[in-house]
C-alpha positions in Angstrom: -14.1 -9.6 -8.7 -15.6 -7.9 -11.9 -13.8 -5.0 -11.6 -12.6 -2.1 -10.3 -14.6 0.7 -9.2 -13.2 3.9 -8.0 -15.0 7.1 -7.5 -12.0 10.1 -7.9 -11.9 13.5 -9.7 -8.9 15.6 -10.9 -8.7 17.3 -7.8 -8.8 14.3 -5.9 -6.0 12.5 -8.1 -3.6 15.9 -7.2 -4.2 15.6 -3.6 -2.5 12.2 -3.5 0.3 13.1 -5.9 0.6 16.0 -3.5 0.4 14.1 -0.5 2.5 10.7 -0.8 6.7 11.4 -1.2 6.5 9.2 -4.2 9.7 10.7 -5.4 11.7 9.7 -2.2 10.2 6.7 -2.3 11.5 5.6 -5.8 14.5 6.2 -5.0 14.3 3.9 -1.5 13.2 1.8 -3.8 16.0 1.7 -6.2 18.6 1.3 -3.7 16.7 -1.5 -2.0 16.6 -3.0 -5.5 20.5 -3.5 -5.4 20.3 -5.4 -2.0 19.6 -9.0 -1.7 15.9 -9.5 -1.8 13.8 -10.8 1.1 10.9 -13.3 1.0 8.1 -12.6 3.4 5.9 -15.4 4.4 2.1 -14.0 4.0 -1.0 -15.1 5.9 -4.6 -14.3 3.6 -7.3 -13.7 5.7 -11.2 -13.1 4.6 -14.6 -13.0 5.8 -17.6 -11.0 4.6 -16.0 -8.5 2.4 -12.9 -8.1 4.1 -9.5 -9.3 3.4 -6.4 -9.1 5.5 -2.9 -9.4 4.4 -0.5 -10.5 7.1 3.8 -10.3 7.3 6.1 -10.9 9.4 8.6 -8.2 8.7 12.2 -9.3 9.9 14.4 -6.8 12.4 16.5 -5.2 10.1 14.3 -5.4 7.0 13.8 -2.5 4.4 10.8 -2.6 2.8 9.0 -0.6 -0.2 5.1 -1.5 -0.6 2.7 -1.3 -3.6 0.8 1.5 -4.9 -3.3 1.2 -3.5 -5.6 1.8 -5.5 -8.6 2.5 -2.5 -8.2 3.0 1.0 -6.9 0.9 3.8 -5.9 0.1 7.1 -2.7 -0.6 8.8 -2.2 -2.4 11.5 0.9 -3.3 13.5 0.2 -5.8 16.0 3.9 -6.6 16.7 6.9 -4.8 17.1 8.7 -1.5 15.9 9.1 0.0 12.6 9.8 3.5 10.8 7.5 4.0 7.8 7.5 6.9 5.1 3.8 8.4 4.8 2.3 11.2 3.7 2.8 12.9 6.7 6.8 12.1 6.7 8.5 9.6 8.5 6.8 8.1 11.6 7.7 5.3 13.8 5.4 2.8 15.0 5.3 0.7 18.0 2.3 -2.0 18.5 -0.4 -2.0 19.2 -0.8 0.7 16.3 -3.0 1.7 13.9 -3.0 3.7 10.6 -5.4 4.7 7.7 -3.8 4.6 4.3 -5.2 6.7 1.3 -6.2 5.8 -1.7 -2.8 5.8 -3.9 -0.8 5.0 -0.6 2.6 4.1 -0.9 4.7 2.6 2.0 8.5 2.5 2.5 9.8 0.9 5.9 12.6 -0.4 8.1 12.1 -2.6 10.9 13.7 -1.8 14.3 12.4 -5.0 15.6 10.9 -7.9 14.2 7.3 -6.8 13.1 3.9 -7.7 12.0 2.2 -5.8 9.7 -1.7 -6.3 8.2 -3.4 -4.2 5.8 -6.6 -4.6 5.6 -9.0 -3.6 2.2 -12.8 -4.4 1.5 -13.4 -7.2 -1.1 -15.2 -9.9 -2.2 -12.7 -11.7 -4.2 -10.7 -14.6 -2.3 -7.8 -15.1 -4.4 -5.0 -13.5 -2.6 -3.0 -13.1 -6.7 -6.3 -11.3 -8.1 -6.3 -8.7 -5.4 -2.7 -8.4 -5.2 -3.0 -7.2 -9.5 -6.1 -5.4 -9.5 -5.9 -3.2 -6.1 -2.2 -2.8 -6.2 0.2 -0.7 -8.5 4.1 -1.0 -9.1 4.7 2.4 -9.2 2.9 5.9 -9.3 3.5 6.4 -12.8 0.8 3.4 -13.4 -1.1 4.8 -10.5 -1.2 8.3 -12.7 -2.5 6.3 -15.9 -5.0 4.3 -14.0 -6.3 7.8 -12.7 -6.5 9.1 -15.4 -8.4 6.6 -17.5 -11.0 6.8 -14.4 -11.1 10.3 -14.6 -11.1 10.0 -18.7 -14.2 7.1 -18.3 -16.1 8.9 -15.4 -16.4 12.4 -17.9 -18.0 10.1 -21.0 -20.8 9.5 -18.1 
């Protein structure tokens, strides 16, 4: 991959900060943090542009995601699970589907045990590359990385 390329205005970069419950996240986060940490087995899939990520999330488990920096999609082939969004908490039972945002942050507890796959558009193939260069730690990166887009797309 040669970089990242992200098309997004000020406005744009508001909407998401308006949008995701970053704050209540964080502090999922933190807690979780405390607890002992589990290790998720992940299957990498790609073909033609596409990858997809696949876990097996564990009944039980509490979960807080990456920051995305471009749009994807969710899906939950198996099982049940309660995930934070934008649009508050919603529970999920497969076969369900959701579109994430760009700057998308997930938090989650599974009811049962679950599979989850995101799916993002690529042409890299090297599961660590995409995992540190369209994923954040937090939204305060997220917030620099938008606006040095927003700083490098006004030069133009």
């Amino acid at each position: 991959m040669s970089g990242l390329s992200v098309n997004m205005d000020q406005a744009q970069v508001a909407n998401v900060e308006l949008a995701v419950p970053y704050a209540k996240i964080r502090n999922l986060e933190d807690a979780v943090k405390r607890l002992p940490q589990l290790s998720v087995e992940i299957k990498h899939h790609f073909c033609q542009g596409v990858y997809a990520r696949e876990g097996l999330i564990p009944k039980g488990a509490v979960f807080v995601g990456r920051v995305h920096l471009q749009s994807q999609i969710n899906i939950i082939a198996k099982g049940d699970i309660s995930v934070l969004t934008e649009n508050g908490l919603v529970r999920m039972t497969a076969p369900c589907v959701m579109e994430s945002p760009l700057g998308a942050q997930r938090a989650a507890y599974a009811h049962e045990d679950t599979v989850w796959i995101t799916i993002l558009g690529t042409n890299e193939t090297d599961p660590e590359v995409i995992f540190n260069t369209l994923t954040l730690s937090t939204f305060e990166e997220f917030e620099i990385a938008c606006a040095e887009i927003v700083r490098l797309t006004e030069k133009q």
